[in-house]
ZAMAR-61503 format. One record per residue (C-alpha): x negated, y negated, z negated; residue number from 1. Coordinates in Angstrom, 1 decimal, decimal comma. Layout:
r X: X | Y: Y | Z: Z | kolkol: NUM;
...
***
This chain:
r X: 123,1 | Y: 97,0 | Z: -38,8 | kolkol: 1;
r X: 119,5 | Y: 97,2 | Z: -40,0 | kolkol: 2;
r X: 118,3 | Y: 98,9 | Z: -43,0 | kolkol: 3;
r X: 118,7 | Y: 96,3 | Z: -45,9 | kolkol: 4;
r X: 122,8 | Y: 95,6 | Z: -44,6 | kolkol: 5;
r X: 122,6 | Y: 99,4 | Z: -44,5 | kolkol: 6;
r X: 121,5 | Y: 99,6 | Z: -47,9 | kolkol: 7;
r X: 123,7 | Y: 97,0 | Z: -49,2 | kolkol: 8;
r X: 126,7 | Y: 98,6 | Z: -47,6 | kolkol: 9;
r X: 126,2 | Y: 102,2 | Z: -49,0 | kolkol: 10;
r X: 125,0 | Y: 100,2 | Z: -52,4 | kolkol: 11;
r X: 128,9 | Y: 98,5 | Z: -52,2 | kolkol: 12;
r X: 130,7 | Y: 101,8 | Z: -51,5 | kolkol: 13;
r X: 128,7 | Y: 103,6 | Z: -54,0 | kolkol: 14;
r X: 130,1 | Y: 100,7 | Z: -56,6 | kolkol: 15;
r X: 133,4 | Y: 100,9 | Z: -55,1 | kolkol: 16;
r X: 133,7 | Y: 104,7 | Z: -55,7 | kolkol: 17;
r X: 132,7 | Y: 104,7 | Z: -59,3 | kolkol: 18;
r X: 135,0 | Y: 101,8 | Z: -60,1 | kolkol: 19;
r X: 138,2 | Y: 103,5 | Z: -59,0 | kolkol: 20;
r X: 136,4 | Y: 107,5 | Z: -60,4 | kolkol: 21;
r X: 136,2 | Y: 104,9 | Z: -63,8 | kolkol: 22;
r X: 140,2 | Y: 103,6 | Z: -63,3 | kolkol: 23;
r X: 141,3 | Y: 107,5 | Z: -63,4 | kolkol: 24;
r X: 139,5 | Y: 108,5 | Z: -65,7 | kolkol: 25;
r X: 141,0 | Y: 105,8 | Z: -67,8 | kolkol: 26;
r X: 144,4 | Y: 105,9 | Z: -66,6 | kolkol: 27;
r X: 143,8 | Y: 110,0 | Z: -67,5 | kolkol: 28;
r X: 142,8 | Y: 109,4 | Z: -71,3 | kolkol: 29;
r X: 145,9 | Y: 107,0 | Z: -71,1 | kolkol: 30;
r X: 148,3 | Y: 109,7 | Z: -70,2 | kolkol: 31;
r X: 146,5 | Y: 112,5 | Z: -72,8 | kolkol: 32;
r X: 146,9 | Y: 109,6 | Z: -75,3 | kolkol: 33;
r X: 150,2 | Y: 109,0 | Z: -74,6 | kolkol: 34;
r X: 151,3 | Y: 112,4 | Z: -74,6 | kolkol: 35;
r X: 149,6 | Y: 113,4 | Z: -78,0 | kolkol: 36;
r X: 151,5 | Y: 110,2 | Z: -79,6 | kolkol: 37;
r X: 154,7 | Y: 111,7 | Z: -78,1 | kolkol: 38;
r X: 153,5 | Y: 115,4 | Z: -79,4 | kolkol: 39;
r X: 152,9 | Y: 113,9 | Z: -83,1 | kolkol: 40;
r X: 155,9 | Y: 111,7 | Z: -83,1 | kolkol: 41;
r X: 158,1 | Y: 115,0 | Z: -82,1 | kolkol: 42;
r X: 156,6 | Y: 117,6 | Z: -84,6 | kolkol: 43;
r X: 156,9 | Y: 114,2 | Z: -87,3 | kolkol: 44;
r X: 160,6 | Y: 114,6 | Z: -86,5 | kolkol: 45;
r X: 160,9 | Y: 117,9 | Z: -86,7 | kolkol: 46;
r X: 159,2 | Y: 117,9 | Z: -90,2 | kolkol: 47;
r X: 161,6 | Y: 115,0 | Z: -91,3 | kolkol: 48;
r X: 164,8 | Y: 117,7 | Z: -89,7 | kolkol: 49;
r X: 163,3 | Y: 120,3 | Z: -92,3 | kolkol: 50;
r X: 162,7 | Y: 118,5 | Z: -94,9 | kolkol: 51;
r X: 166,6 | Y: 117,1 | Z: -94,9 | kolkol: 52;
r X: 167,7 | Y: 120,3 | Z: -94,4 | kolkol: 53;
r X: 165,7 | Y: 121,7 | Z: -97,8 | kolkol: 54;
r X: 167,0 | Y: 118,6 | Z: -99,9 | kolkol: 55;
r X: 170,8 | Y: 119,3 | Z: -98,3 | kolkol: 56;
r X: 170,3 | Y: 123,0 | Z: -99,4 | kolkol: 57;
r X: 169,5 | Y: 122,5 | Z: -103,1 | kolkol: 58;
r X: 172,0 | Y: 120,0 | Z: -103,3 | kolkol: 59;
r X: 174,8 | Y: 122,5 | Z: -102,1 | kolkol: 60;
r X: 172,8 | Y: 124,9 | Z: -104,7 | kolkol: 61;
r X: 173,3 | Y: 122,7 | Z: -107,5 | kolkol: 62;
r X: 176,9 | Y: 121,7 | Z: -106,3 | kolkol: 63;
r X: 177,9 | Y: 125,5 | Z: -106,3 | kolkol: 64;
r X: 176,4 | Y: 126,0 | Z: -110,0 | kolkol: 65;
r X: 178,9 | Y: 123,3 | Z: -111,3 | kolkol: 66;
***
């Protein structure tokens, strides 16, 4: 192989590499995003739970006062 196939060949690997370093890192910020959504959708139920279980007490309260 002489220099310039030499230098093409390392110049293809070297592309090579940082295409797939770039697919990780992008399949990586997929995952973190996907596992924030799931984080916020969780604590958005939770908050909904809380909030349910505030409006059920005051009902009772009121119910018991009648």
């Amino acid at each position: 192989m002489n220099n310039s196939n030499s230098a093409s060949y390392n110049a293809g690997q070297a592309k090579g590499q940082a295409q797939e370093k770039g697919s990780q890192l992008m399949d990586q910020a997929s995952n973190a995003a996907q596992s924030a959504k799931e984080s916020i959708q969780d604590a958005g139920q939770q908050m909904q739970a809380k909030a349910q279980g505030a409006v059920d007490a005051v009902k009772d309260a009121v119910n018991s006062n009648k």
